[in-house]
Gaussian input, Z-matrix of N, CA and C with variables (Angstrom, degrees):
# hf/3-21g

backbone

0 1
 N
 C     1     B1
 C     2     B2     1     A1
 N     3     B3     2     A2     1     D1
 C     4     B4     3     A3     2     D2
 C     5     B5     4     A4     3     D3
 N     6     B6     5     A5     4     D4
 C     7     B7     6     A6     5     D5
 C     8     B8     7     A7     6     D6
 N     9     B9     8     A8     7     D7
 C    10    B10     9     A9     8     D8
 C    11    B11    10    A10     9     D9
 N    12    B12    11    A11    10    D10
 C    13    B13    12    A12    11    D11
 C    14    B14    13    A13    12    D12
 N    15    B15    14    A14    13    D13
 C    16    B16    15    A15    14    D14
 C    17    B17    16    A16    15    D15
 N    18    B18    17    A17    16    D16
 C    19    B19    18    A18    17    D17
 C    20    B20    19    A19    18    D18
 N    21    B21    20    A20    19    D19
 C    22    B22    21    A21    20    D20
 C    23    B23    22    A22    21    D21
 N    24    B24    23    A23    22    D22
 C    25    B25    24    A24    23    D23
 C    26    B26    25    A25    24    D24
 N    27    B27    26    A26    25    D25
 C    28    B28    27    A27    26    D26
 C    29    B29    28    A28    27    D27
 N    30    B30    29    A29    28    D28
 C    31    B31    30    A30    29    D29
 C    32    B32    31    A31    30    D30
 N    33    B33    32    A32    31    D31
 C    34    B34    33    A33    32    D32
 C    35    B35    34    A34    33    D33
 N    36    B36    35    A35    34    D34
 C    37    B37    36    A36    35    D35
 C    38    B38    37    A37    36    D36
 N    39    B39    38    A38    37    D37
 C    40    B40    39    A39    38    D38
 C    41    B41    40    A40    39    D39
 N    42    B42    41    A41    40    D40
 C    43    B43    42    A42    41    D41
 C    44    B44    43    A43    42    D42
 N    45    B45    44    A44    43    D43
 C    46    B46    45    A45    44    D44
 C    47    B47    46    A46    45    D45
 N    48    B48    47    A47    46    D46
 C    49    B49    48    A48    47    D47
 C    50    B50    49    A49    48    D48
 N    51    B51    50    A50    49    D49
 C    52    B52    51    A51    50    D50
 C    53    B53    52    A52    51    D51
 N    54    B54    53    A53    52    D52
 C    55    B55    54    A54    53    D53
 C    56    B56    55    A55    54    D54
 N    57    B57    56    A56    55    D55
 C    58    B58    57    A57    56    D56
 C    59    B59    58    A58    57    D57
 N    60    B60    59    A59    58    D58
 C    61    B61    60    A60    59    D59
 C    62    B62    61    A61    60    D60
 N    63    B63    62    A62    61    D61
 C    64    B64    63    A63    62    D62
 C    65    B65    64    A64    63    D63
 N    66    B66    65    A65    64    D64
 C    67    B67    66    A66    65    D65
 C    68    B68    67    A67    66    D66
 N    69    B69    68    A68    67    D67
 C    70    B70    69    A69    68    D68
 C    71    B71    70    A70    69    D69
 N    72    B72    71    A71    70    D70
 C    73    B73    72    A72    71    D71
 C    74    B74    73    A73    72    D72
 N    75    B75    74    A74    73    D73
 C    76    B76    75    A75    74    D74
 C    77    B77    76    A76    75    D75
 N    78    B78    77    A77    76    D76
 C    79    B79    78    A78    77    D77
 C    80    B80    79    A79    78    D78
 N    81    B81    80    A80    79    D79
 C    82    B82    81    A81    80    D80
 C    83    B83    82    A82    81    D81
 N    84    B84    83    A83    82    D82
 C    85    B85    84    A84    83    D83
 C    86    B86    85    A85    84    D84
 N    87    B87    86    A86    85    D85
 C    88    B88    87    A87    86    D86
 C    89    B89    88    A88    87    D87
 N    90    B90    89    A89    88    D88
 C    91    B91    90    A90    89    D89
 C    92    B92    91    A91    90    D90
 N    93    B93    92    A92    91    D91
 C    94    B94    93    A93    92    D92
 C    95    B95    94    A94    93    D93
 N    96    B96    95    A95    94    D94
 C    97    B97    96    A96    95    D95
 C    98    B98    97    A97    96    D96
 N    99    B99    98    A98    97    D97
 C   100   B100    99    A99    98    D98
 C   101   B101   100   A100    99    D99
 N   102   B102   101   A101   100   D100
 C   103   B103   102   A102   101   D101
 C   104   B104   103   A103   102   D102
 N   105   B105   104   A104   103   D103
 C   106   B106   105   A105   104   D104
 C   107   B107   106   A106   105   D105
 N   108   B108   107   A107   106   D106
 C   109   B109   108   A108   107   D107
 C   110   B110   109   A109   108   D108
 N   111   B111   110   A110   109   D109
 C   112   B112   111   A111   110   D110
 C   113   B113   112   A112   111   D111
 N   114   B114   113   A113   112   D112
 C   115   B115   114   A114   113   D113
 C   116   B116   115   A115   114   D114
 N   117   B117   116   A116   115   D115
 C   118   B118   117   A117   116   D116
 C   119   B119   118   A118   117   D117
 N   120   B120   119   A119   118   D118
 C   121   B121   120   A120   119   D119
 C   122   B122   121   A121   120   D120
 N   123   B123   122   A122   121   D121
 C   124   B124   123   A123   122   D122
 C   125   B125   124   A124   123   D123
 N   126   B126   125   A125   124   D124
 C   127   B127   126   A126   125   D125
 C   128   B128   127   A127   126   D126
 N   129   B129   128   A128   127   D127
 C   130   B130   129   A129   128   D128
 C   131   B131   130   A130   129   D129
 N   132   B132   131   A131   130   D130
 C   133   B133   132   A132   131   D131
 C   134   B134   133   A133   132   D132
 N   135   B135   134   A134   133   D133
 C   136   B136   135   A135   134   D134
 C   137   B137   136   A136   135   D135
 N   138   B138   137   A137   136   D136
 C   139   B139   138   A138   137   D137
 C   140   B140   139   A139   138   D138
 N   141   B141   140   A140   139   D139
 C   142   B142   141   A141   140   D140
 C   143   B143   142   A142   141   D141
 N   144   B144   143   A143   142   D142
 C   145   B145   144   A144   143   D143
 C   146   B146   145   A145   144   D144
 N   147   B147   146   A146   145   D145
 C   148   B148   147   A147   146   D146
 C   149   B149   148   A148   147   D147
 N   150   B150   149   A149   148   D148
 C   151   B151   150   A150   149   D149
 C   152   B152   151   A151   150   D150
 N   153   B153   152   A152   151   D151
 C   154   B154   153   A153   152   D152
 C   155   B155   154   A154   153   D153
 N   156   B156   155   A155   154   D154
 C   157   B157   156   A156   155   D155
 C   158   B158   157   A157   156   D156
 N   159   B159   158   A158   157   D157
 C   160   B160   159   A159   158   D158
 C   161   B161   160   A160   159   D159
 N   162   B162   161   A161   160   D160
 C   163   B163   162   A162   161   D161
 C   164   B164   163   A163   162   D162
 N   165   B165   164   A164   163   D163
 C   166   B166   165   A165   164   D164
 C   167   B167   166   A166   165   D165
 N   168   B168   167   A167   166   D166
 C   169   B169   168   A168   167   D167
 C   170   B170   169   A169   168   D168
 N   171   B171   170   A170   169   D169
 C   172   B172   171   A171   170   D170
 C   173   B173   172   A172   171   D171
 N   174   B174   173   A173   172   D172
 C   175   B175   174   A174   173   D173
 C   176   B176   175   A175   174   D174
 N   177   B177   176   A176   175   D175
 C   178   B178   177   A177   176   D176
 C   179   B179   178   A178   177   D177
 N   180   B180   179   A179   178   D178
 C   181   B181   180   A180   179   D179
 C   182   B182   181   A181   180   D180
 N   183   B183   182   A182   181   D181
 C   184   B184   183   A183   182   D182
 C   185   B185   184   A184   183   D183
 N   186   B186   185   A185   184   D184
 C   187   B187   186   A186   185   D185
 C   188   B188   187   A187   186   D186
 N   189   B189   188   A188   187   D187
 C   190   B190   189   A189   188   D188
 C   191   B191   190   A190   189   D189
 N   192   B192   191   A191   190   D190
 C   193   B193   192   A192   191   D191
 C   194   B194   193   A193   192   D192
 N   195   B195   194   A194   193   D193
 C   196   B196   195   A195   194   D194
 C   197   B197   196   A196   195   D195
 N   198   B198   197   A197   196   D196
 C   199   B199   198   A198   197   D197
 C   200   B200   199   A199   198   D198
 N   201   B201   200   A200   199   D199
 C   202   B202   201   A201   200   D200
 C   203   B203   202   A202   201   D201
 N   204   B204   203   A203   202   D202
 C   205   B205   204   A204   203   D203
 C   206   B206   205   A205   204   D204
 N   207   B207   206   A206   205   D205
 C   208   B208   207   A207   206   D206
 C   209   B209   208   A208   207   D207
 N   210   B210   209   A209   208   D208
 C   211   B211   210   A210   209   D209
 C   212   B212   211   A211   210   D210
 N   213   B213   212   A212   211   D211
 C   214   B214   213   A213   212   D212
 C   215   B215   214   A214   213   D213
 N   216   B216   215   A215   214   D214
 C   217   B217   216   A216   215   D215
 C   218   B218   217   A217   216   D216
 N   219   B219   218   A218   217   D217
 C   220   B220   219   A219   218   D218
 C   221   B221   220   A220   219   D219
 N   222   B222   221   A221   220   D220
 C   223   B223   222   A222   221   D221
 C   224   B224   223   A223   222   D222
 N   225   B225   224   A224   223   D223
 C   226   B226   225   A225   224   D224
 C   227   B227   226   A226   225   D225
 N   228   B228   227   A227   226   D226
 C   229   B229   228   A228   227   D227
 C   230   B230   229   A229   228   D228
 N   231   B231   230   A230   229   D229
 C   232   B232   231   A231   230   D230
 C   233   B233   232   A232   231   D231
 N   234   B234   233   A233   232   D232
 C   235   B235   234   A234   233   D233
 C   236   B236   235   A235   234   D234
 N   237   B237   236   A236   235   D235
 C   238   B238   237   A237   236   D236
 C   239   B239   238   A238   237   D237
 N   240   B240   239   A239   238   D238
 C   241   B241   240   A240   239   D239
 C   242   B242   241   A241   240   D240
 N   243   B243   242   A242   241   D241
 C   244   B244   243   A243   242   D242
 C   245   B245   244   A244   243   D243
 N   246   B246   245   A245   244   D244
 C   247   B247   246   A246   245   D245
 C   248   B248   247   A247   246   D246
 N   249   B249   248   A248   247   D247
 C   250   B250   249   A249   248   D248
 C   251   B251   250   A250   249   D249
 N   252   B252   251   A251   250   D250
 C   253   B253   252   A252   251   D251
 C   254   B254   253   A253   252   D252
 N   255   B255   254   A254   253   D253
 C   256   B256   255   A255   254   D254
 C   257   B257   256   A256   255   D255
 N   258   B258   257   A257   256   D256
 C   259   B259   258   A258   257   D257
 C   260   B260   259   A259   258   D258
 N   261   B261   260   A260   259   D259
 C   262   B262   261   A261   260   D260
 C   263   B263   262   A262   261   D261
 N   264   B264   263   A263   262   D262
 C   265   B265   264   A264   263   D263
 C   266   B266   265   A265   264   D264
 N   267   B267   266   A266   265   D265
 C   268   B268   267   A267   266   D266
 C   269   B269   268   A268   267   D267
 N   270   B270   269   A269   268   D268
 C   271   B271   270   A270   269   D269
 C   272   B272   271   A271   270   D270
 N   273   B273   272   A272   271   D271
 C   274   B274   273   A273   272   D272
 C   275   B275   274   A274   273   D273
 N   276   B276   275   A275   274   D274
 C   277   B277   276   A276   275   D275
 C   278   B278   277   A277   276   D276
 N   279   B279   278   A278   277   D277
 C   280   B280   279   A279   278   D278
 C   281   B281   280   A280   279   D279
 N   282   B282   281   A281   280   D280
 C   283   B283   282   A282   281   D281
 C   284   B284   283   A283   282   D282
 N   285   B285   284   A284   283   D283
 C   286   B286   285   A285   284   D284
 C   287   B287   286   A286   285   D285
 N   288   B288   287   A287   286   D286
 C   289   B289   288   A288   287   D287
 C   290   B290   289   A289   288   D288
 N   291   B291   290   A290   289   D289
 C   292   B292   291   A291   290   D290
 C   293   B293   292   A292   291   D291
 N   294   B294   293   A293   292   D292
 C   295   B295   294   A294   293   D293
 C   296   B296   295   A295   294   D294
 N   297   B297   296   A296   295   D295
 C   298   B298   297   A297   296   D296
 C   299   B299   298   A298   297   D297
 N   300   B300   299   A299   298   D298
 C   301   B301   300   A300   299   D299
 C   302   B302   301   A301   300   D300
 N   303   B303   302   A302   301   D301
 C   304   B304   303   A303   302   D302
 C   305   B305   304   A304   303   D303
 N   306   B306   305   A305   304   D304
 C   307   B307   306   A306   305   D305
 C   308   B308   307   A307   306   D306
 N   309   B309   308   A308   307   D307
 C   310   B310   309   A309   308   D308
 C   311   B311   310   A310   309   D309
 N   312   B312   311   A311   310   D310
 C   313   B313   312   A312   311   D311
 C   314   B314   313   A313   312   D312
 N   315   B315   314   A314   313   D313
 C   316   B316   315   A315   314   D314
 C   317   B317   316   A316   315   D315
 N   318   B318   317   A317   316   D316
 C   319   B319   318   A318   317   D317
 C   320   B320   319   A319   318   D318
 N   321   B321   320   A320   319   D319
 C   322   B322   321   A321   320   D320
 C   323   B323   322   A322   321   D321
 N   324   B324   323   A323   322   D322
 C   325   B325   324   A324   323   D323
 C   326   B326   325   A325   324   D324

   B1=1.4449
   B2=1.5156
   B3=1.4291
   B4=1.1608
   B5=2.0292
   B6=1.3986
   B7=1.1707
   B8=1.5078
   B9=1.3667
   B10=1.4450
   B11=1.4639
   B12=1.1345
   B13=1.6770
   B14=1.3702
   B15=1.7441
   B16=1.1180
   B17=1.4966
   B18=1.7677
   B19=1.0875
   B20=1.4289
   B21=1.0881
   B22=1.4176
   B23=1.7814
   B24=1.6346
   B25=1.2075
   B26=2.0059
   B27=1.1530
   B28=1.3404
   B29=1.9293
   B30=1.0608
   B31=2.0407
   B32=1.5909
   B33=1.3435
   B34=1.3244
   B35=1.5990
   B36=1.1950
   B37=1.5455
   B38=2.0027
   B39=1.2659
   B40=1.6237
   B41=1.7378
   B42=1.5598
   B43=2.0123
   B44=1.7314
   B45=0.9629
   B46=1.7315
   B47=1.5650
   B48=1.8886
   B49=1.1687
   B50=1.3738
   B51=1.1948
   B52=1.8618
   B53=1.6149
   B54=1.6254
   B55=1.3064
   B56=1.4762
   B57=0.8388
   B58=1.6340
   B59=1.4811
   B60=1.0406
   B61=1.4244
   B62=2.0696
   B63=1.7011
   B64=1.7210
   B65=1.3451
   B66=1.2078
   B67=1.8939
   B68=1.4932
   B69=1.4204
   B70=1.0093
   B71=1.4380
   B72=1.0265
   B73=1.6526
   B74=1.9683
   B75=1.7550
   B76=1.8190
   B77=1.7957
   B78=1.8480
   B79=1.6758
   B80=1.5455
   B81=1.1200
   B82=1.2880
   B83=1.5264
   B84=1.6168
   B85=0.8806
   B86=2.0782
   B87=0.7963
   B88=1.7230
   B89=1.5527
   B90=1.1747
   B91=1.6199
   B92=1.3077
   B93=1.5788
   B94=1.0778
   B95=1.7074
   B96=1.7259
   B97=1.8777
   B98=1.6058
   B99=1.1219
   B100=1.1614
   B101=1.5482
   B102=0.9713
   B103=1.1984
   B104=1.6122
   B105=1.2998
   B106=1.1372
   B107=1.5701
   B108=1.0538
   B109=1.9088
   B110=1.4322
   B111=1.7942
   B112=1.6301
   B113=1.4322
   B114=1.1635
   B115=1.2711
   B116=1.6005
   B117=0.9718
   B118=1.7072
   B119=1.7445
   B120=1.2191
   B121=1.2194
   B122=1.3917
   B123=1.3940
   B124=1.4461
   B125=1.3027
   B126=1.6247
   B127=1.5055
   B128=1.5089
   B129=1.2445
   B130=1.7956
   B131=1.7403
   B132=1.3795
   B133=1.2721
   B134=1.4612
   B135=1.0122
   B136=1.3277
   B137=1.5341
   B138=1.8131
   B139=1.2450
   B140=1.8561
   B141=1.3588
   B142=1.2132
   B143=1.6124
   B144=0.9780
   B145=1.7641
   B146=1.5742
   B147=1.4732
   B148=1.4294
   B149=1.7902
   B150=1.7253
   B151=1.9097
   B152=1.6120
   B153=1.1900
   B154=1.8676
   B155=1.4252
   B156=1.2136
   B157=1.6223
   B158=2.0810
   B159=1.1649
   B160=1.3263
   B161=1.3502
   B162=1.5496
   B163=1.2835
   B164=1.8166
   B165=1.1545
   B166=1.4439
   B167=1.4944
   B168=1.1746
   B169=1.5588
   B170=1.4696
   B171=2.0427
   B172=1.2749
   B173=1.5137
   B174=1.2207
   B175=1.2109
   B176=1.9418
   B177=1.8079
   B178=1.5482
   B179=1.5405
   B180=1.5819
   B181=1.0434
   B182=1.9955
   B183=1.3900
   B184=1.9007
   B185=1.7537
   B186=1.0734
   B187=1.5953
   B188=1.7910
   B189=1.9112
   B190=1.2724
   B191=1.9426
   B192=1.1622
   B193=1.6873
   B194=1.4920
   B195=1.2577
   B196=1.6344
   B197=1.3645
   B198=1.3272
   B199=1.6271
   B200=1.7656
   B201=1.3543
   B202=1.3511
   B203=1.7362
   B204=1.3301
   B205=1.7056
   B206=1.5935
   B207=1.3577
   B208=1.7541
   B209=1.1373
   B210=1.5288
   B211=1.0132
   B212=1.4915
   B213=1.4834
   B214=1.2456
   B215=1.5107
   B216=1.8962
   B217=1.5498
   B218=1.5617
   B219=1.5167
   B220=1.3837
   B221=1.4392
   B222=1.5069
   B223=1.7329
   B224=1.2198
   B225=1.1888
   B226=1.4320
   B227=1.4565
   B228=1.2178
   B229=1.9063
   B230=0.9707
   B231=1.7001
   B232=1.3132
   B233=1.4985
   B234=0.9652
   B235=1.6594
   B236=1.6697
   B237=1.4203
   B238=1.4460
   B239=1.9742
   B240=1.1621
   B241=1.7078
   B242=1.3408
   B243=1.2606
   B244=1.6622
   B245=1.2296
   B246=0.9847
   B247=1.6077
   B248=1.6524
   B249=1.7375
   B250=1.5267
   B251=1.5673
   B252=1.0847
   B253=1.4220
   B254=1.4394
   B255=1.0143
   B256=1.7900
   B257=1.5891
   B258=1.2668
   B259=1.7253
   B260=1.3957
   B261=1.4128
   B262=1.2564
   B263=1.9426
   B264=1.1486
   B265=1.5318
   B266=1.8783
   B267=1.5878
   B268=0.8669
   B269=1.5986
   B270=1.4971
   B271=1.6274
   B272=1.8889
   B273=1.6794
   B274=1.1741
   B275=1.4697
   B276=1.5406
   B277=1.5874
   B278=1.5506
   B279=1.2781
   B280=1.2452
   B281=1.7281
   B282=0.9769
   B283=1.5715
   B284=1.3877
   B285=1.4416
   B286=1.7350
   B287=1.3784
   B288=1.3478
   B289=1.9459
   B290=1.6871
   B291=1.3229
   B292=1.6678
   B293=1.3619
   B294=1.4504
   B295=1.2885
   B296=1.6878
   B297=1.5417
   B298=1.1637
   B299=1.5017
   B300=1.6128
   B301=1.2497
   B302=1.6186
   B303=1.5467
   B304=1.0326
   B305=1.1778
   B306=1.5424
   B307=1.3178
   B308=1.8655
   B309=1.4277
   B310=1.5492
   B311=1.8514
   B312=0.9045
   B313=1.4926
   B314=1.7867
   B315=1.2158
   B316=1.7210
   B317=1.7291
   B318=1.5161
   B319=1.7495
   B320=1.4333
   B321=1.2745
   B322=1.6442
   B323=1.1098
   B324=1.3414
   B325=1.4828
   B326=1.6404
   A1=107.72
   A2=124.32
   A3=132.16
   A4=111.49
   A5=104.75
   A6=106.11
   A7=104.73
   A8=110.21
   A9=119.45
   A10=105.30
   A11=108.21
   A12=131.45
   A13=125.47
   A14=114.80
   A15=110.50
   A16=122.88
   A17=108.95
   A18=122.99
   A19=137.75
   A20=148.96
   A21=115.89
   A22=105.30
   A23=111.66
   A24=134.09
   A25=102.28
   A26=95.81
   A27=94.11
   A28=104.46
   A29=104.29
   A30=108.74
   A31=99.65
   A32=114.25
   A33=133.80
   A34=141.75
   A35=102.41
   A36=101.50
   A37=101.70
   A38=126.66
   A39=110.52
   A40=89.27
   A41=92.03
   A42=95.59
   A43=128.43
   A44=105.62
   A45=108.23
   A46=82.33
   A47=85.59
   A48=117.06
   A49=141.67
   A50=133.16
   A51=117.65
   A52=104.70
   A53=112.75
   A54=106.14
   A55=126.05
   A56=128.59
   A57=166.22
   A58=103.66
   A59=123.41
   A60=127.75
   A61=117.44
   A62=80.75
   A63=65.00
   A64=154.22
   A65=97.95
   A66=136.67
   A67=89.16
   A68=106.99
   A69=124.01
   A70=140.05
   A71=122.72
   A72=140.34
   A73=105.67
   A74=99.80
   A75=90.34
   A76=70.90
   A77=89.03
   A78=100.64
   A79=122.47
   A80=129.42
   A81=119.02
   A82=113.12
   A83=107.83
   A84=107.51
   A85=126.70
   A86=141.44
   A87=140.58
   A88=88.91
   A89=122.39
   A90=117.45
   A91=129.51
   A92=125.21
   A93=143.17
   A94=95.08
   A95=86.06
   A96=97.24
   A97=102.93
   A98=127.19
   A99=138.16
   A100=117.50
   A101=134.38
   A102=115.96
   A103=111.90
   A104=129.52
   A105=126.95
   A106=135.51
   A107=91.18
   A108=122.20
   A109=108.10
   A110=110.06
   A111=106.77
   A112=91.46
   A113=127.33
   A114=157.73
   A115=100.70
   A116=114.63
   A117=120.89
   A118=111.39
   A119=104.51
   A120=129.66
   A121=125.76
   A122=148.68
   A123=137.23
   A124=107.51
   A125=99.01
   A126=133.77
   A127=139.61
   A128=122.79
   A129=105.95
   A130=89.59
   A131=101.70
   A132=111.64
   A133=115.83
   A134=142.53
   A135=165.23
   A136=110.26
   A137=119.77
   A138=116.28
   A139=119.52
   A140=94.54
   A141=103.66
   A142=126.44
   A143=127.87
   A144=115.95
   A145=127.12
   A146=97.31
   A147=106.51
   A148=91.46
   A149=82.65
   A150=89.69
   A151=121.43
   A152=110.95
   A153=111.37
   A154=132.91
   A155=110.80
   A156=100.38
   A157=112.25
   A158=107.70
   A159=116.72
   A160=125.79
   A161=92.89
   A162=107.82
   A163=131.05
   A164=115.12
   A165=102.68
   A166=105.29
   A167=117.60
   A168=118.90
   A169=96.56
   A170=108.93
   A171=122.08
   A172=117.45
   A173=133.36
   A174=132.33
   A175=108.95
   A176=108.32
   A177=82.67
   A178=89.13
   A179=120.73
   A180=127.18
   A181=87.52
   A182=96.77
   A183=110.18
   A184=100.64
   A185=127.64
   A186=122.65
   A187=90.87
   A188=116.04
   A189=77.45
   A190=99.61
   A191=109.12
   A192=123.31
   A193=103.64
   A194=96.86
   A195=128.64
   A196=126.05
   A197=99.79
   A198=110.05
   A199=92.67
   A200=103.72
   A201=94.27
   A202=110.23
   A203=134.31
   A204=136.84
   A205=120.13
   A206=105.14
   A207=89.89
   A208=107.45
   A209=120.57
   A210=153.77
   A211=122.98
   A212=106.90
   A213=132.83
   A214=93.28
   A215=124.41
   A216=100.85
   A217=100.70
   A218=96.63
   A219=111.53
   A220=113.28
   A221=108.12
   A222=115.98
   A223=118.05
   A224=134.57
   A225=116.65
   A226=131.49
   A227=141.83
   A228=120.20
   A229=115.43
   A230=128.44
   A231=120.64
   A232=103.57
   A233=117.29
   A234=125.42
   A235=108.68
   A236=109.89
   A237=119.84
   A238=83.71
   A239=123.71
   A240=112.41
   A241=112.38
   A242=105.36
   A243=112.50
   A244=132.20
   A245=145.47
   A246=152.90
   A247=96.94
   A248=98.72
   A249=102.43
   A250=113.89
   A251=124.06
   A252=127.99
   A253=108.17
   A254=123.66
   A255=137.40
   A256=118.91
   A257=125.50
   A258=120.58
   A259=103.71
   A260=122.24
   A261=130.09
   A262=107.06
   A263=98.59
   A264=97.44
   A265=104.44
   A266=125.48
   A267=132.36
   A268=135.60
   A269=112.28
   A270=113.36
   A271=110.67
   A272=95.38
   A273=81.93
   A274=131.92
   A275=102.89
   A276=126.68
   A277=118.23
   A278=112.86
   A279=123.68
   A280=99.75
   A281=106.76
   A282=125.38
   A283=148.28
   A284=107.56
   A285=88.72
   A286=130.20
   A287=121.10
   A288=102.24
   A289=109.61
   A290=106.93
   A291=134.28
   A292=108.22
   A293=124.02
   A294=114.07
   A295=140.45
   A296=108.82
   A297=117.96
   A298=122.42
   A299=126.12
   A300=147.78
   A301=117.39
   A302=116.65
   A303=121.40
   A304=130.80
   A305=150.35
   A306=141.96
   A307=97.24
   A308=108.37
   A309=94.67
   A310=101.10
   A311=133.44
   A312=124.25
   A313=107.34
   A314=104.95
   A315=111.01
   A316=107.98
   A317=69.17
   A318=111.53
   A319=116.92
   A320=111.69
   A321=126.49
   A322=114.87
   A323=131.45
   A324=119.98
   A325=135.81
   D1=148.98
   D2=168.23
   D3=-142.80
   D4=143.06
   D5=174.57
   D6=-134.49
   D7=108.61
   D8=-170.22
   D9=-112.68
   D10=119.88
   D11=152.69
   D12=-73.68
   D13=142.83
   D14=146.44
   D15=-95.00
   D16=-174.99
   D17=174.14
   D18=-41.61
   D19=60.24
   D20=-157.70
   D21=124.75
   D22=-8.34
   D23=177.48
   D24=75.21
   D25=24.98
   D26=-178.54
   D27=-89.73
   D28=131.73
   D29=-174.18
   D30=71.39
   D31=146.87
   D32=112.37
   D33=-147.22
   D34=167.74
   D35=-154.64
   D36=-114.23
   D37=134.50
   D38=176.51
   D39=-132.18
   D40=101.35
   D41=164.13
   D42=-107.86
   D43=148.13
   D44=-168.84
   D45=-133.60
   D46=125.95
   D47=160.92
   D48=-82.20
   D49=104.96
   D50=-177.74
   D51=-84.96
   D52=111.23
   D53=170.60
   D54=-68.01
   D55=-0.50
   D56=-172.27
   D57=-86.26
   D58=-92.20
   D59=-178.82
   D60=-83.03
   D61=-2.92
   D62=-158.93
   D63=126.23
   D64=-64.01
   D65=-171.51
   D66=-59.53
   D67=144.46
   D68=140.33
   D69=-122.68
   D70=99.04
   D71=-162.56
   D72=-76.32
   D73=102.28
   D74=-163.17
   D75=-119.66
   D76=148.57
   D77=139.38
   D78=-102.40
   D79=152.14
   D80=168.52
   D81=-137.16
   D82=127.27
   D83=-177.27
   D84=-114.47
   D85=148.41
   D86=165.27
   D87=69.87
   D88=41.71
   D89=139.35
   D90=-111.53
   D91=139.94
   D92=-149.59
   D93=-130.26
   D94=138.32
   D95=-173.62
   D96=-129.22
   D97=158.93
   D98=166.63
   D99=-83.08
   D100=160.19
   D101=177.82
   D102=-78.71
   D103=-26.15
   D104=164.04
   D105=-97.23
   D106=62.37
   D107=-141.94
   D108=-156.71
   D109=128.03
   D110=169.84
   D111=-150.50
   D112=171.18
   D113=-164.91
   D114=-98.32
   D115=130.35
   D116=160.57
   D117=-136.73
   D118=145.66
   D119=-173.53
   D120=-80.42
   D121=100.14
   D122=-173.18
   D123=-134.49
   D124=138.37
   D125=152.52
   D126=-11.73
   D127=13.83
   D128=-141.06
   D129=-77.52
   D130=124.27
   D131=164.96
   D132=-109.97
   D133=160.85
   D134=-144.78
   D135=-95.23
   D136=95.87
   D137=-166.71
   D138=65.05
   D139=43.10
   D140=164.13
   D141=-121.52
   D142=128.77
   D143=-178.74
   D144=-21.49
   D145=-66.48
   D146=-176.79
   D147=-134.12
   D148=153.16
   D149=155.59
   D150=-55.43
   D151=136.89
   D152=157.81
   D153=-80.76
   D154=96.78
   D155=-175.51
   D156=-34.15
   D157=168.04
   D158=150.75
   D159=-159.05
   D160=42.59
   D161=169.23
   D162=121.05
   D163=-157.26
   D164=-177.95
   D165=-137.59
   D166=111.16
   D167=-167.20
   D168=-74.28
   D169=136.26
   D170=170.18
   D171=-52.83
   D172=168.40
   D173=153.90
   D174=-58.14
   D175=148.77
   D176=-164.32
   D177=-95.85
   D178=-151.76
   D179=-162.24
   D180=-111.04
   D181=172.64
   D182=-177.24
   D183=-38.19
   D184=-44.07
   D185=-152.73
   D186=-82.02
   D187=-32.14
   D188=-160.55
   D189=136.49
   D190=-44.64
   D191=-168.61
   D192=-89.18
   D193=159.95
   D194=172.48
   D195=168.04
   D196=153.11
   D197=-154.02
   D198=-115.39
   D199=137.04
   D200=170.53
   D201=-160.42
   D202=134.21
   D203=174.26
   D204=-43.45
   D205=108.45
   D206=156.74
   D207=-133.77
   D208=130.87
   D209=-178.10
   D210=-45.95
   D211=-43.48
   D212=-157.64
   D213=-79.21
   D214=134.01
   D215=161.46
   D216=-78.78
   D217=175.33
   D218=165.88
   D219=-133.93
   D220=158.74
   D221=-174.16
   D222=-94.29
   D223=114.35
   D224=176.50
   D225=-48.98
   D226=140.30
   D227=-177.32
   D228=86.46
   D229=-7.68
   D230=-141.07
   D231=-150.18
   D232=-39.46
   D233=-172.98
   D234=-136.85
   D235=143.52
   D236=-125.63
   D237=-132.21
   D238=110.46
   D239=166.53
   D240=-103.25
   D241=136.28
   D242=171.58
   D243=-132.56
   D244=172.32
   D245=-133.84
   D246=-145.29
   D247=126.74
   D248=174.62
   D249=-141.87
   D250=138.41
   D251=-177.96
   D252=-73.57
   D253=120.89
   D254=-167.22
   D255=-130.20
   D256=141.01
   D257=174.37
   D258=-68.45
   D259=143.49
   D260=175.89
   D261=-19.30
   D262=153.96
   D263=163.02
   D264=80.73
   D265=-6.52
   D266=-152.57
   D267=34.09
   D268=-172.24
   D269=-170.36
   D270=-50.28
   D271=121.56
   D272=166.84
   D273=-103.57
   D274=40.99
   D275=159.51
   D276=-100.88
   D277=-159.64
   D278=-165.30
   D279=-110.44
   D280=-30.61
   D281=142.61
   D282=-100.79
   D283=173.99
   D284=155.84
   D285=-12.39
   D286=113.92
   D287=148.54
   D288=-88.97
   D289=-52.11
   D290=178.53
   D291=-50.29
   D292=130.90
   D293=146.78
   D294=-42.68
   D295=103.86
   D296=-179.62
   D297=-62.10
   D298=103.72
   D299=-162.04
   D300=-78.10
   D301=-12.15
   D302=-147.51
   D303=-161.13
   D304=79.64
   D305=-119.52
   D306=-150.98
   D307=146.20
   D308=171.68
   D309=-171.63
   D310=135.26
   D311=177.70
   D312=-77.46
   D313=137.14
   D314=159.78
   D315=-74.27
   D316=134.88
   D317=178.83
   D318=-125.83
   D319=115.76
   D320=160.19
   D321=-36.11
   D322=123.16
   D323=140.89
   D324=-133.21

């Protein structure tokens, strides 16, 4: 599980992980997109160069939810996923380009 905040109490996001299948089941809430604008998902693990993307989160549905695969395991306590506002097509770095809105460490439960 992770519950990531932004700055300023602006967004938050509460996702539960199935290590099993995978899935990750996020709500997200008080974020605002541009129309030429999407959200992507990254990695920050602990003593690593750069974050790892894992992808580009869909637009969610009216409530807020969406389910989506990441591949990557993650550690509980230890490695941190966050949410960044990106031009279509996402970052065209190795990181972030977009201001990252959204940060939270994974937690076991």
């Amino acid at each position: 599980v992770v519950f990531l905040e932004g700055d300023g109490g602006n967004g938050t996001v509460i996702a539960l992980r199935d290590d099993r299948s995978k899935h990750l089941l996020a709500r997200i809430s008080g974020v605002e997109l541009g129309e030429n604008q999407v959200q992507e998902i990254w990695l920050v693990r602990d003593g690593a160069e750069t974050p790892i993307s894992l992808g580009l989160l869909p637009r969610t549905s009216d409530d807020g939810s969406l389910l989506i695969s990441i591949d990557h395991e993650v550690s509980p306590g230890q490695d941190t996923l966050a949410i960044s506002i990106e031009p279509l097509g996402g970052s065209p770095l190795d990181g972030p380009s977009g201001p990252v809105i959204l940060a939270g460490i994974v937690e076991a439960i």
